[in-house]
DOBABA-626079 format. One record per residue (C-alpha): residue number from 1; residue in three letters; x, y, z. Coordinates in steps of 0.2 Angstrom, whole numbers, plus 2048, in hexadecimal, padded with zeros to 3 digits. Each point is the difference from the previous one (the first is absolute). Example, Ala and Ser with C-alpha at 12.3 -4.5 7.8 and 13.67 -1.06 7.14 Angstrom:
residues 2
<node><n>1</n><res>ALA</res><xx>83E</xx><yy>7EA</yy><zz>827</zz></node>
<node><n>2</n><res>SER</res><xx>806</xx><yy>811</yy><zz>7FD</zz></node>
end
This chain:
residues 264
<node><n>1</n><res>UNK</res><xx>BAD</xx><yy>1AD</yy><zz>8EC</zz></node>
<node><n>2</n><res>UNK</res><xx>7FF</xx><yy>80E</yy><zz>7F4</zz></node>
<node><n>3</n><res>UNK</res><xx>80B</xx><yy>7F8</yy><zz>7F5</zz></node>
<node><n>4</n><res>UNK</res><xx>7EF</xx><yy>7F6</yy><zz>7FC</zz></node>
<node><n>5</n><res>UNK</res><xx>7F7</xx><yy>810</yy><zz>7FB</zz></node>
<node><n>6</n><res>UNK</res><xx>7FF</xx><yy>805</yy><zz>7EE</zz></node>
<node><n>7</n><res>UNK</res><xx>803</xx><yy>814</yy><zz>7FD</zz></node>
<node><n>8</n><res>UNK</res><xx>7F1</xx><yy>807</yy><zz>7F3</zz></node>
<node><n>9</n><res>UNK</res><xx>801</xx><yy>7FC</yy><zz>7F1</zz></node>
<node><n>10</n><res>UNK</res><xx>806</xx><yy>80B</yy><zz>7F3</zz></node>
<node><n>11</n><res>UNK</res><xx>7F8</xx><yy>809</yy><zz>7F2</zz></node>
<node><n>12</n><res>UNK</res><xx>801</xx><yy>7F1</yy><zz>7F4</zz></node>
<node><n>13</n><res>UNK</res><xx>7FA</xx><yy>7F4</yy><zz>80F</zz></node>
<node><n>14</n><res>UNK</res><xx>812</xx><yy>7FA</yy><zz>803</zz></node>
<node><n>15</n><res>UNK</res><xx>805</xx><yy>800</yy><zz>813</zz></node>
<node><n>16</n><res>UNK</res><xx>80F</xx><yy>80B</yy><zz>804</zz></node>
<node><n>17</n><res>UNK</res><xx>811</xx><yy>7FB</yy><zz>806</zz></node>
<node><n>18</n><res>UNK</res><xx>807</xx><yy>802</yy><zz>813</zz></node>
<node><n>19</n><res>UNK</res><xx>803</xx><yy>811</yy><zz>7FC</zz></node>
<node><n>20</n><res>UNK</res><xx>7FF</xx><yy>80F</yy><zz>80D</zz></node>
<node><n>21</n><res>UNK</res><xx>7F1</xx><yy>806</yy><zz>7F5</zz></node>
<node><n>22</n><res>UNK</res><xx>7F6</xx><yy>7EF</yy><zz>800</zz></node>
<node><n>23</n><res>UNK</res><xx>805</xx><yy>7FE</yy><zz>813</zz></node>
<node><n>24</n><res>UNK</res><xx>7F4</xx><yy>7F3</yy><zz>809</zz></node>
<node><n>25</n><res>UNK</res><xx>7F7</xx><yy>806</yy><zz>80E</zz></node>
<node><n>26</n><res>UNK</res><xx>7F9</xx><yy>7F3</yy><zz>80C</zz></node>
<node><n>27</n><res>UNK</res><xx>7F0</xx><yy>804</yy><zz>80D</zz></node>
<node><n>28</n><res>UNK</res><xx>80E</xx><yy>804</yy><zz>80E</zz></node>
<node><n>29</n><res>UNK</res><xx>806</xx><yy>80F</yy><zz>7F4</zz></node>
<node><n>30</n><res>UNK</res><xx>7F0</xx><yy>80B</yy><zz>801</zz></node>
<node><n>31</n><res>UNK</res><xx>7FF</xx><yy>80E</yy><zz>80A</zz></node>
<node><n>32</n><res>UNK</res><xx>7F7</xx><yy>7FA</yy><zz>812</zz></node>
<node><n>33</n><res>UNK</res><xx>7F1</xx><yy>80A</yy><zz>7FE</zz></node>
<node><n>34</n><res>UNK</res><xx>7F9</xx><yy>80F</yy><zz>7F2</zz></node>
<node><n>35</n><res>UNK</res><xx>801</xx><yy>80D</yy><zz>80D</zz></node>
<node><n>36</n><res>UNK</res><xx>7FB</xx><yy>80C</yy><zz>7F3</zz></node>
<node><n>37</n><res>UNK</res><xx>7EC</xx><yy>7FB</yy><zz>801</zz></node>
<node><n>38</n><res>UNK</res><xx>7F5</xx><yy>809</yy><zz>80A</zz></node>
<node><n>39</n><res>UNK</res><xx>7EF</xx><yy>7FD</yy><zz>7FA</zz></node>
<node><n>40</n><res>UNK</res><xx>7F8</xx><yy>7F0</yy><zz>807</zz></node>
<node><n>41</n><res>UNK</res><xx>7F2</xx><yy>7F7</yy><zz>801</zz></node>
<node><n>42</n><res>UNK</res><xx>801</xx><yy>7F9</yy><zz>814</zz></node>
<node><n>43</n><res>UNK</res><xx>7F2</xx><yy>808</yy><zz>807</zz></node>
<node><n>44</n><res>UNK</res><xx>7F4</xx><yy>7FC</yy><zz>80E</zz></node>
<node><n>45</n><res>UNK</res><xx>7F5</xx><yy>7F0</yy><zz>7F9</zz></node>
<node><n>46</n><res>UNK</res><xx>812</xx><yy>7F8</yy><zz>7FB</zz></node>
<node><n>47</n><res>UNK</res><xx>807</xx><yy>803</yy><zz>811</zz></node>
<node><n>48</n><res>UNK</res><xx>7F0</xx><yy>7F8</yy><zz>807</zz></node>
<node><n>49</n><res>UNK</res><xx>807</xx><yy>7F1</yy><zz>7F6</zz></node>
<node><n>50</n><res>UNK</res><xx>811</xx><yy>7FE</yy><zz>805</zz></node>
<node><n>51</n><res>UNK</res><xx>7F8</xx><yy>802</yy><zz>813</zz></node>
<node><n>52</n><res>UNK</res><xx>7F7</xx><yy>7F0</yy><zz>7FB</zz></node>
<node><n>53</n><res>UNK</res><xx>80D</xx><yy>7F8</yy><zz>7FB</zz></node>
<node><n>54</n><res>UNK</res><xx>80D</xx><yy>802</yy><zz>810</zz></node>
<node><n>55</n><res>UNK</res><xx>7F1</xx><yy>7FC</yy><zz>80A</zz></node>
<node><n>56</n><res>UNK</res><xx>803</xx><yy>7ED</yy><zz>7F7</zz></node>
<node><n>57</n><res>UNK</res><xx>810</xx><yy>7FE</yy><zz>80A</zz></node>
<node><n>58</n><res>UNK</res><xx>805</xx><yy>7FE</yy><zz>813</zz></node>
<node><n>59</n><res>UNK</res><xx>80F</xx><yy>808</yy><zz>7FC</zz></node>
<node><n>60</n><res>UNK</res><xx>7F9</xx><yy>811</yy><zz>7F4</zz></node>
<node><n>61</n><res>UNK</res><xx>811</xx><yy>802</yy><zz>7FA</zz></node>
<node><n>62</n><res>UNK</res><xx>7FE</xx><yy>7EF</yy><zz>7F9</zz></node>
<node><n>63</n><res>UNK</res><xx>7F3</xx><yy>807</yy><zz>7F3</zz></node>
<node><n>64</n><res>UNK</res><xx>80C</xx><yy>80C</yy><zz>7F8</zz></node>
<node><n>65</n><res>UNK</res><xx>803</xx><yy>7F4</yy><zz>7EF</zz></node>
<node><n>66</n><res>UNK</res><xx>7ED</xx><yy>800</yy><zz>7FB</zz></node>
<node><n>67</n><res>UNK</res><xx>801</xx><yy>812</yy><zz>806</zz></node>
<node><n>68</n><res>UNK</res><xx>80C</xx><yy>803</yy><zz>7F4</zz></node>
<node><n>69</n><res>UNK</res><xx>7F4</xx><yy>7F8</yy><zz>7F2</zz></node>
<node><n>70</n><res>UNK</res><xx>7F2</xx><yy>808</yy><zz>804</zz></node>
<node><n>71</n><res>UNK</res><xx>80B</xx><yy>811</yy><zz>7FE</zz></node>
<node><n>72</n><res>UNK</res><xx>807</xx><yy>7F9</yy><zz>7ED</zz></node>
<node><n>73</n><res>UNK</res><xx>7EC</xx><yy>7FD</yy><zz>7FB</zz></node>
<node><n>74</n><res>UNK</res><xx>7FD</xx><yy>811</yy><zz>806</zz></node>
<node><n>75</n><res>UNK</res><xx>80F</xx><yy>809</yy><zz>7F9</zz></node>
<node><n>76</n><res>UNK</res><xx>806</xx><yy>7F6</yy><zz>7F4</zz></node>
<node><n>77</n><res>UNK</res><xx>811</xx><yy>7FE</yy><zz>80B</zz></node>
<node><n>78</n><res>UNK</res><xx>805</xx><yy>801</yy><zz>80F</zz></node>
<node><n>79</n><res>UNK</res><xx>801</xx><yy>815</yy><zz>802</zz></node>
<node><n>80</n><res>UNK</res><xx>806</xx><yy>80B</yy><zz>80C</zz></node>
<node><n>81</n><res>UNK</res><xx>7F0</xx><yy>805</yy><zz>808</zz></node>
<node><n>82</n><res>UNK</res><xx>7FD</xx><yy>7EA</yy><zz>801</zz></node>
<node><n>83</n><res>UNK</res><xx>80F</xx><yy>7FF</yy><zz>80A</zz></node>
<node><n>84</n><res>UNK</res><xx>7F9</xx><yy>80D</yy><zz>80C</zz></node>
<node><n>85</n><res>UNK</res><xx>7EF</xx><yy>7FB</yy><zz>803</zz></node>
<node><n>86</n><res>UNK</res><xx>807</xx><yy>7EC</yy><zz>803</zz></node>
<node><n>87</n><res>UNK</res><xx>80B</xx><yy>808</yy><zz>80B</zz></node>
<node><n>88</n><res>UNK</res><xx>7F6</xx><yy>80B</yy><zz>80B</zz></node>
<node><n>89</n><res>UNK</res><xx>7F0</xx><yy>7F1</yy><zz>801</zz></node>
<node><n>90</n><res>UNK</res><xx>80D</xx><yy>7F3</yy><zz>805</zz></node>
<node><n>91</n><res>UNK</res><xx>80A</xx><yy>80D</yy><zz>80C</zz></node>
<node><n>92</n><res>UNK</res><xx>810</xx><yy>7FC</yy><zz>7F7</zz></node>
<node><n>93</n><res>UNK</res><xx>80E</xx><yy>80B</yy><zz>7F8</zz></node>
<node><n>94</n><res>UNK</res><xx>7FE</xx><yy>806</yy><zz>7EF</zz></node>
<node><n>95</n><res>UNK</res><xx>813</xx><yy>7F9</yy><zz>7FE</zz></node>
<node><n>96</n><res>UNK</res><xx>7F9</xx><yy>7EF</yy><zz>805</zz></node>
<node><n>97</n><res>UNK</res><xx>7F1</xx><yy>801</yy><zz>7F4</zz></node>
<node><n>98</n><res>UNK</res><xx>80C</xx><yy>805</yy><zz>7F2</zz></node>
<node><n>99</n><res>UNK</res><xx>80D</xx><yy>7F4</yy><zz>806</zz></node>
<node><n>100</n><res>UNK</res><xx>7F4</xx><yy>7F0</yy><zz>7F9</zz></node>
<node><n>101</n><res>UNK</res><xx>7FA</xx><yy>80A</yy><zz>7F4</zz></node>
<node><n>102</n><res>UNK</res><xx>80F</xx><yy>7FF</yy><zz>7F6</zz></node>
<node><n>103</n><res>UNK</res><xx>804</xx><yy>7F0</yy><zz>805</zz></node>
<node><n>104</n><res>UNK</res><xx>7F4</xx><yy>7F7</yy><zz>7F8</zz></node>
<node><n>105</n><res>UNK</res><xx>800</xx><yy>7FF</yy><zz>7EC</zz></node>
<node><n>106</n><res>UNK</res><xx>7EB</xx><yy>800</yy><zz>7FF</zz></node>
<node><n>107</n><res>UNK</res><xx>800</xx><yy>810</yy><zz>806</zz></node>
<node><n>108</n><res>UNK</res><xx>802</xx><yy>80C</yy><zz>7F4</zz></node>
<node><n>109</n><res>UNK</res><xx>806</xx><yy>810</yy><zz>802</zz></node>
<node><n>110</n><res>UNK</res><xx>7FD</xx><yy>807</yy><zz>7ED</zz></node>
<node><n>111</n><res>UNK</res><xx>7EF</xx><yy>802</yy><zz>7F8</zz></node>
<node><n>112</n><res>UNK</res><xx>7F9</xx><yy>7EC</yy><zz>7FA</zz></node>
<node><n>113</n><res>UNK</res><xx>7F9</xx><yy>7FE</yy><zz>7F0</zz></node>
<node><n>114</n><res>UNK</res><xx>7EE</xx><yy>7F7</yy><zz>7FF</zz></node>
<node><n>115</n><res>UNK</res><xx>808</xx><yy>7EF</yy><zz>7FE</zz></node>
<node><n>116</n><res>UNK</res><xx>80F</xx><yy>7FD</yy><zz>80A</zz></node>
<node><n>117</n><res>UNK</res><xx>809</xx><yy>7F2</yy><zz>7F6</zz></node>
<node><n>118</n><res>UNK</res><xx>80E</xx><yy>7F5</yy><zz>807</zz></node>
<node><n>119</n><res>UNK</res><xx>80D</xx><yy>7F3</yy><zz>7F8</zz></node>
<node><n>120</n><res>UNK</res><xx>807</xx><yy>7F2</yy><zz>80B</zz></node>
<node><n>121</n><res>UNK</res><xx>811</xx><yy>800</yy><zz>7FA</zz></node>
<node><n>122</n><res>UNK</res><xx>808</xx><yy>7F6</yy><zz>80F</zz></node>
<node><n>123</n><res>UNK</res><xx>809</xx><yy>7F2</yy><zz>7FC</zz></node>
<node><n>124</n><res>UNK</res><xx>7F2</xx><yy>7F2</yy><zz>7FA</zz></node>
<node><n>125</n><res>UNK</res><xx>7F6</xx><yy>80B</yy><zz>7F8</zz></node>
<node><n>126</n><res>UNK</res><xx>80F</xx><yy>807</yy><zz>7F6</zz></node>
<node><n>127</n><res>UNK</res><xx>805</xx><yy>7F1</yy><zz>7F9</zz></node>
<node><n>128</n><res>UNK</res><xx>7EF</xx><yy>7FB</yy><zz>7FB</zz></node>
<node><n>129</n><res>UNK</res><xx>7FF</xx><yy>812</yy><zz>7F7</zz></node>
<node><n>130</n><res>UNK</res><xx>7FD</xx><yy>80D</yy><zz>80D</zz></node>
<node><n>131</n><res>UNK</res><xx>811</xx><yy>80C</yy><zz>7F9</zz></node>
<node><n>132</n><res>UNK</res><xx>7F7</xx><yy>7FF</yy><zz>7ED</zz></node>
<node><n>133</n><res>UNK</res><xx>7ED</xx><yy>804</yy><zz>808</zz></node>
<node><n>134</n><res>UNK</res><xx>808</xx><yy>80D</yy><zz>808</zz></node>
<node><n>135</n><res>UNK</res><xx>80D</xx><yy>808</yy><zz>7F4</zz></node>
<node><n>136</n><res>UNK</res><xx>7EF</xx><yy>7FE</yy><zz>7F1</zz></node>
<node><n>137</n><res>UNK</res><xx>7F5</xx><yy>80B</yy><zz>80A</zz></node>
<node><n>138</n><res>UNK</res><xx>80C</xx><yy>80D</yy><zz>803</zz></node>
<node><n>139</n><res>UNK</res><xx>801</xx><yy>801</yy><zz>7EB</zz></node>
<node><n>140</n><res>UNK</res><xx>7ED</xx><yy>7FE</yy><zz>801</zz></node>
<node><n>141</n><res>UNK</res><xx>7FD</xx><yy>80D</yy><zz>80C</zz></node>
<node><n>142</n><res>UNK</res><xx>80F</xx><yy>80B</yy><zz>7FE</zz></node>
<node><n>143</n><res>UNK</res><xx>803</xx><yy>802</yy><zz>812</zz></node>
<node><n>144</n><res>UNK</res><xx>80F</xx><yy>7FE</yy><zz>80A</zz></node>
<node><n>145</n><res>UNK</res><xx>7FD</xx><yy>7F3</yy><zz>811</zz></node>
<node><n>146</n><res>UNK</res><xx>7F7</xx><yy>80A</yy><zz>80E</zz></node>
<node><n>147</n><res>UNK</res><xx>7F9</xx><yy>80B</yy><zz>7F1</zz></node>
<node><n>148</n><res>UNK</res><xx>7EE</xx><yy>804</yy><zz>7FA</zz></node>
<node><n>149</n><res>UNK</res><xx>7F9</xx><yy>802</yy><zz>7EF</zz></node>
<node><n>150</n><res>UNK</res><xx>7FC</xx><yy>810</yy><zz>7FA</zz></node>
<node><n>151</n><res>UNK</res><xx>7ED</xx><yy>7FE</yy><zz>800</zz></node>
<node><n>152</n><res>UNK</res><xx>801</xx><yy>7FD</yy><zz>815</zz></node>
<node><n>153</n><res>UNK</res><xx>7FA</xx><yy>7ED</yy><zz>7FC</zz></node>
<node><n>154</n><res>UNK</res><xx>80F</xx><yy>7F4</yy><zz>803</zz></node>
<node><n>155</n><res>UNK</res><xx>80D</xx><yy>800</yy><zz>80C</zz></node>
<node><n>156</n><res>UNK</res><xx>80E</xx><yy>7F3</yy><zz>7FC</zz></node>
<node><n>157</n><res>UNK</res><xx>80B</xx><yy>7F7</yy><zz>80E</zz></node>
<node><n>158</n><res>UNK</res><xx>80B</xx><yy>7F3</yy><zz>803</zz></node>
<node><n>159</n><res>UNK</res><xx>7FD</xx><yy>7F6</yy><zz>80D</zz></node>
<node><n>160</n><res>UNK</res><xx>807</xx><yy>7F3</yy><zz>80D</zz></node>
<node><n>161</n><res>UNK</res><xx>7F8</xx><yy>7EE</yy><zz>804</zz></node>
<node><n>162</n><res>UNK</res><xx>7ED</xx><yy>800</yy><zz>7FF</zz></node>
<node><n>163</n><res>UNK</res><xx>802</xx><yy>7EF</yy><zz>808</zz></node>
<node><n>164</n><res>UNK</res><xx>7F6</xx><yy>7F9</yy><zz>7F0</zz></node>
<node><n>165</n><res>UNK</res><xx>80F</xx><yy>7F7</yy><zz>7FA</zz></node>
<node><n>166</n><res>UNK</res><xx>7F8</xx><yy>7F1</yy><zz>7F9</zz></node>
<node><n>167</n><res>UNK</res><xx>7F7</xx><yy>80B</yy><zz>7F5</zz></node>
<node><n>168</n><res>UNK</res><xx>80D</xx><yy>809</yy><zz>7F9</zz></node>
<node><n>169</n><res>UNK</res><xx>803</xx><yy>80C</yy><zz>7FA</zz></node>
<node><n>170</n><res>UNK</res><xx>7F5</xx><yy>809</yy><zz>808</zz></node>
<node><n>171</n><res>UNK</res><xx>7F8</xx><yy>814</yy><zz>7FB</zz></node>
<node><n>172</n><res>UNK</res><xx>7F6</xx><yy>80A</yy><zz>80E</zz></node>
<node><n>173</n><res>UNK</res><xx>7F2</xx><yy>80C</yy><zz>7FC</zz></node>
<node><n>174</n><res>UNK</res><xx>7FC</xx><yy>807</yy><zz>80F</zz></node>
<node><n>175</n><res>UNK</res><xx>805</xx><yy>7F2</yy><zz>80B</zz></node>
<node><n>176</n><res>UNK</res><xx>7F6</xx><yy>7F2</yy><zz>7F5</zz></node>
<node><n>177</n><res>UNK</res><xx>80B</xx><yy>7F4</yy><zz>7F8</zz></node>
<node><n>178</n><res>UNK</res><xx>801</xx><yy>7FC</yy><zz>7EE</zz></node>
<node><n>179</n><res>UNK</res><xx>807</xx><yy>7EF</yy><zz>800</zz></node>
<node><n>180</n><res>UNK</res><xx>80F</xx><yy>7FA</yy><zz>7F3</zz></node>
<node><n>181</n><res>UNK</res><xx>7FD</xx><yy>810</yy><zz>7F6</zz></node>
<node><n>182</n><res>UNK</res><xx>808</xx><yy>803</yy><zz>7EE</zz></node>
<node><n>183</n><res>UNK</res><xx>80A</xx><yy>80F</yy><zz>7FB</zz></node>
<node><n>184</n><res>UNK</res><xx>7F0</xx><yy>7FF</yy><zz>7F1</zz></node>
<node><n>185</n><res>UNK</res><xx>7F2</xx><yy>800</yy><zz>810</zz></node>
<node><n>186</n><res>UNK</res><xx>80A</xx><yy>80C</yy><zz>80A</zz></node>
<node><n>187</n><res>UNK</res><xx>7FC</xx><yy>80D</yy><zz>7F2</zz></node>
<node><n>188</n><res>UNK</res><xx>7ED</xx><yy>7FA</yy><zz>7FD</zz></node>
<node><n>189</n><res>UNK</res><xx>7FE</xx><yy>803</yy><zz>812</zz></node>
<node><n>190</n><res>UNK</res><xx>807</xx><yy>813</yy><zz>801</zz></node>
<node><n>191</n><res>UNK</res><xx>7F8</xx><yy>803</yy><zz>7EE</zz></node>
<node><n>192</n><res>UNK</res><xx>7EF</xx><yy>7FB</yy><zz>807</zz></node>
<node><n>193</n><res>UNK</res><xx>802</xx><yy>808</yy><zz>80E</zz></node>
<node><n>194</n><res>UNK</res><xx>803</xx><yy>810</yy><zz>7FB</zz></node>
<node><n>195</n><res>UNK</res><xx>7F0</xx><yy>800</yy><zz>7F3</zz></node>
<node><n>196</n><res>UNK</res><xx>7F4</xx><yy>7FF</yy><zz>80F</zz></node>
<node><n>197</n><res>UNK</res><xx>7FD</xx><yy>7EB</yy><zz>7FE</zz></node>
<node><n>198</n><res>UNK</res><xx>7FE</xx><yy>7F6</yy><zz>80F</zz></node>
<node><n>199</n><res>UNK</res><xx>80D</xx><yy>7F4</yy><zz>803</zz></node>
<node><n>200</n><res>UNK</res><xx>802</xx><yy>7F0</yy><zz>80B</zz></node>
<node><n>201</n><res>UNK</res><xx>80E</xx><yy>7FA</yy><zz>807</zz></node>
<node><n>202</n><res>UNK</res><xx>805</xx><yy>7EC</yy><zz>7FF</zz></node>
<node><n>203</n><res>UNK</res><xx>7FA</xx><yy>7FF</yy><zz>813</zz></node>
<node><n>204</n><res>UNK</res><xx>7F7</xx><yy>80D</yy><zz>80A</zz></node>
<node><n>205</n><res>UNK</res><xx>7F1</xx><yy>80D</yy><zz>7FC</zz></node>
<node><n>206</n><res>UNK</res><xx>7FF</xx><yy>80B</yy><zz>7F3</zz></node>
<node><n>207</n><res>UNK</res><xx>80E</xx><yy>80E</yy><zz>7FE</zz></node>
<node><n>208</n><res>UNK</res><xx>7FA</xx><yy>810</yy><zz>808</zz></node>
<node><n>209</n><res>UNK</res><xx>80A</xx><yy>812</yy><zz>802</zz></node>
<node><n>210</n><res>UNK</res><xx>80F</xx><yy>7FE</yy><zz>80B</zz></node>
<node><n>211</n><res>UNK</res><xx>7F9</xx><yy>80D</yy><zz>80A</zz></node>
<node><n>212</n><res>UNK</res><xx>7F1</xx><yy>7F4</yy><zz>804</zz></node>
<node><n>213</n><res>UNK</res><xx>80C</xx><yy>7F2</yy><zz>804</zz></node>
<node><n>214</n><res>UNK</res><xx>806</xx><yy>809</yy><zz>80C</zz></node>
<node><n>215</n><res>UNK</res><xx>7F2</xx><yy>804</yy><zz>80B</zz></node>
<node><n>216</n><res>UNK</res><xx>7FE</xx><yy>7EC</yy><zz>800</zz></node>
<node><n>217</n><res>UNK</res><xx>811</xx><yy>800</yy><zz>807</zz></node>
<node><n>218</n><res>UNK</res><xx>7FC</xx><yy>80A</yy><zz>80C</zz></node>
<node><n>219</n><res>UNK</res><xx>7F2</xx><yy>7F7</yy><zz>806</zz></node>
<node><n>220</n><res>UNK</res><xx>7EF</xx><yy>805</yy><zz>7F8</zz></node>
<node><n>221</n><res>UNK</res><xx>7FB</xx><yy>7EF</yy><zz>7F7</zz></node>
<node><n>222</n><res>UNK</res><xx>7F9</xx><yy>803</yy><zz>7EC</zz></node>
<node><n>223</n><res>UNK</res><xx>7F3</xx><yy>7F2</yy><zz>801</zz></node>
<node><n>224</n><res>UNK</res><xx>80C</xx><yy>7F9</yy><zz>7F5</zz></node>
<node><n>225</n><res>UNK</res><xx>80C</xx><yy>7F3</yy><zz>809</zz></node>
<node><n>226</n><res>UNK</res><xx>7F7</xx><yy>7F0</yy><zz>7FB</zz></node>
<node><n>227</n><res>UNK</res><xx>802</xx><yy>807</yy><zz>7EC</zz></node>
<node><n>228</n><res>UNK</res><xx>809</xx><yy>7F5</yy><zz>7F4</zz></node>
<node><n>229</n><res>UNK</res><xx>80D</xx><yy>7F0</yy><zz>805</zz></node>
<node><n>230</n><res>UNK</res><xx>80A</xx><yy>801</yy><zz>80E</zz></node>
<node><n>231</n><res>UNK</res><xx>80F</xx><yy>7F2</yy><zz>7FD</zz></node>
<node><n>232</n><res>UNK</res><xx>805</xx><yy>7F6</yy><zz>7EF</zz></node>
<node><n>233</n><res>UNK</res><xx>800</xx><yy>7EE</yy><zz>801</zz></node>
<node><n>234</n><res>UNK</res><xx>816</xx><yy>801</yy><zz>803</zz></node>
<node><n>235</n><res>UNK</res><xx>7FA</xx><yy>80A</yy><zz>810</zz></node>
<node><n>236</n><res>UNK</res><xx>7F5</xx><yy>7F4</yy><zz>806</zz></node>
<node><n>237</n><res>UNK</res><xx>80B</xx><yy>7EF</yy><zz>7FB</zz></node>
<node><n>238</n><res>UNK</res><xx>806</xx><yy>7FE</yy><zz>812</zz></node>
<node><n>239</n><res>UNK</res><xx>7EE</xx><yy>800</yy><zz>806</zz></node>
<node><n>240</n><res>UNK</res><xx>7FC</xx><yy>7F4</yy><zz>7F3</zz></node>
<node><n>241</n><res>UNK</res><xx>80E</xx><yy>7F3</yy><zz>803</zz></node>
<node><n>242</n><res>UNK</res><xx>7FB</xx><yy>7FF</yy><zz>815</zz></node>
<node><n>243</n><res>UNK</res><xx>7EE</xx><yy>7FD</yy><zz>7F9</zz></node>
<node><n>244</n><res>UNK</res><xx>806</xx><yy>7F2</yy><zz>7F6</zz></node>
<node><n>245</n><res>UNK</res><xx>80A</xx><yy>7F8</yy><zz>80F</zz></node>
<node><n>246</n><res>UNK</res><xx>7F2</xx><yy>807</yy><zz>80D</zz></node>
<node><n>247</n><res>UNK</res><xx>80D</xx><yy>808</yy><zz>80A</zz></node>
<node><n>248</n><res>UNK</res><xx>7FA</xx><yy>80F</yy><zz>80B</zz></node>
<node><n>249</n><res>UNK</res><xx>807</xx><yy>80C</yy><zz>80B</zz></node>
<node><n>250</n><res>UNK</res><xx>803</xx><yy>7FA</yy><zz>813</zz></node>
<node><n>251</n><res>UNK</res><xx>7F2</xx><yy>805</yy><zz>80C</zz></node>
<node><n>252</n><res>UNK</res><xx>806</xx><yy>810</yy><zz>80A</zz></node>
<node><n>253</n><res>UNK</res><xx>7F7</xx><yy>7F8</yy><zz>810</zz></node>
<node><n>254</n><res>UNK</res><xx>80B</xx><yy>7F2</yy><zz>7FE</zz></node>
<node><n>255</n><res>UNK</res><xx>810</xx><yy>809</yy><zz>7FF</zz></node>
<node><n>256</n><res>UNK</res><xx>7FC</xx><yy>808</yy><zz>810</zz></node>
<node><n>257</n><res>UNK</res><xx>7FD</xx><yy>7F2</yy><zz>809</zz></node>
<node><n>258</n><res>UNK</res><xx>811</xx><yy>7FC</yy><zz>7FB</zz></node>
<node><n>259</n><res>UNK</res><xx>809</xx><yy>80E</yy><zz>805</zz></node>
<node><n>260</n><res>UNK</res><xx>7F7</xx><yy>7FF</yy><zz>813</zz></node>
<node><n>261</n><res>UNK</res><xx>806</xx><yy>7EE</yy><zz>802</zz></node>
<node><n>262</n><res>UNK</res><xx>812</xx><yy>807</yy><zz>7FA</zz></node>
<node><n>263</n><res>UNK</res><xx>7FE</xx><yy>80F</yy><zz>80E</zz></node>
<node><n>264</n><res>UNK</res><xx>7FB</xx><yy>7F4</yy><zz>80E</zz></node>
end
């Protein structure tokens, strides 16, 4: 996988060779946590919050992902002092905390810029232009993947599937999708971005701070889901064809009825 990865760009915004000093680093490369950071910001009001969000689940332990969110929108990643509060409200070890912590490639366990911005370069997308998206913003933005700009405003990272494939390829700012982006959009998004304009995705609601997008995540609704388009029309073209033949799904009733006459 890392072969997929492009080191930074050099001086002269040329990509370096394989070389030991432009080595390619992939998310599973990067220390587990930042136990060097002892301030933080998880203090009783926040606690309050990740309470309210076990107390969604049967199971508490099953609350630990949005938990995990709701720490990143605090923190900005997933900290040390994050793992321990998860673990100690949901009764769990602080190895198990960390264990899925690091596991999962949206939590983060460096600082985030203020736009978190992701290039699908999984097979479709590549093909249709991901690789040159990807490689143009790293000259654009002079950072390596998994990097942030100087000015704390963009993080850049290659990503796998955002299961939007007839769309391709696919940019993510935040988590909202812009559709069949150009390396030329690509860099009119960032640019726009990082002078303080608002920006709106192909489908979704308006681009907020990732930091915001994250407390969404971890269950505290915006107001803003019903915001912008959904689906493209390529999204909706099976729904469209069983209109035109008026075919439906089957009537769960019925196949129950089924299934007793089977077991009798």
């Amino acid at each position: 996988m890392s072969e997929l990865l492009e080191p930074r760009p050099d001086a002269d915004g040329r990509h370096g060779e394989h070389t030991p000093e432009h080595q390619m680093k992939t998310y599973f490369d990067e220390p587990s946590l930042d136990y060097e950071v002892t301030e933080t910001l998880i203090d009783d009001g926040v606690r309050e919050e990740l309470l309210q969000i076990a107390a969604r689940y049967p199971q508490p332990r099953s609350a630990l992902l949005p938990m995990l969110h709701l720490v990143q929108s605090v923190e900005g990643r997933v900290t040390p002092a994050g793992i321990e509060a998860c673990a100690d409200l949901l009764g769990l070890s602080t190895a198990d905390v960390s264990g899925v912590a690091t596991f999962y490639t949206m939590y983060k366990r460096k600082p985030v810029g203020k736009y978190h911005v992701g290039v699908c370069t999984t097979a479709l997308c590549a093909v249709l232009g991901g690789d040159e998206v990807f490689s143009r913003l790293q000259s654009h933005l002079g950072v390596g993947n998994d990097e942030t700009t100087d000015d704390g405003m963009v993080t850049l990272e290659h990503l796998e599937c955002n299961a939007a494939c007839d769309m391709a390829p696919v940019m993510m700012v935040n988590w909202e999708f812009f559709d069949r982006t150009t390396p030329q959009r690509a860099c009119e998004v960032v640019d726009a971005l990082r002078a303080g304009d608002e920006v709106t995705p192909t489908r979704g609601a308006r681009v907020v701070s990732w930091q915001q997008a994250e407390r969404v995540l971890a269950g505290f609704p915006d107001g803003r889901a019903d915001e912008g388009p959904t689906s493209g029309p390529t999204s909706r073209l099976g729904l469209r064809i069983a209109a035109e033949n008026g075919w439906s799904a089957p009537d769960p009733a019925d196949f129950r009825s089924d299934q007793d006459e089977e077991t009798s």
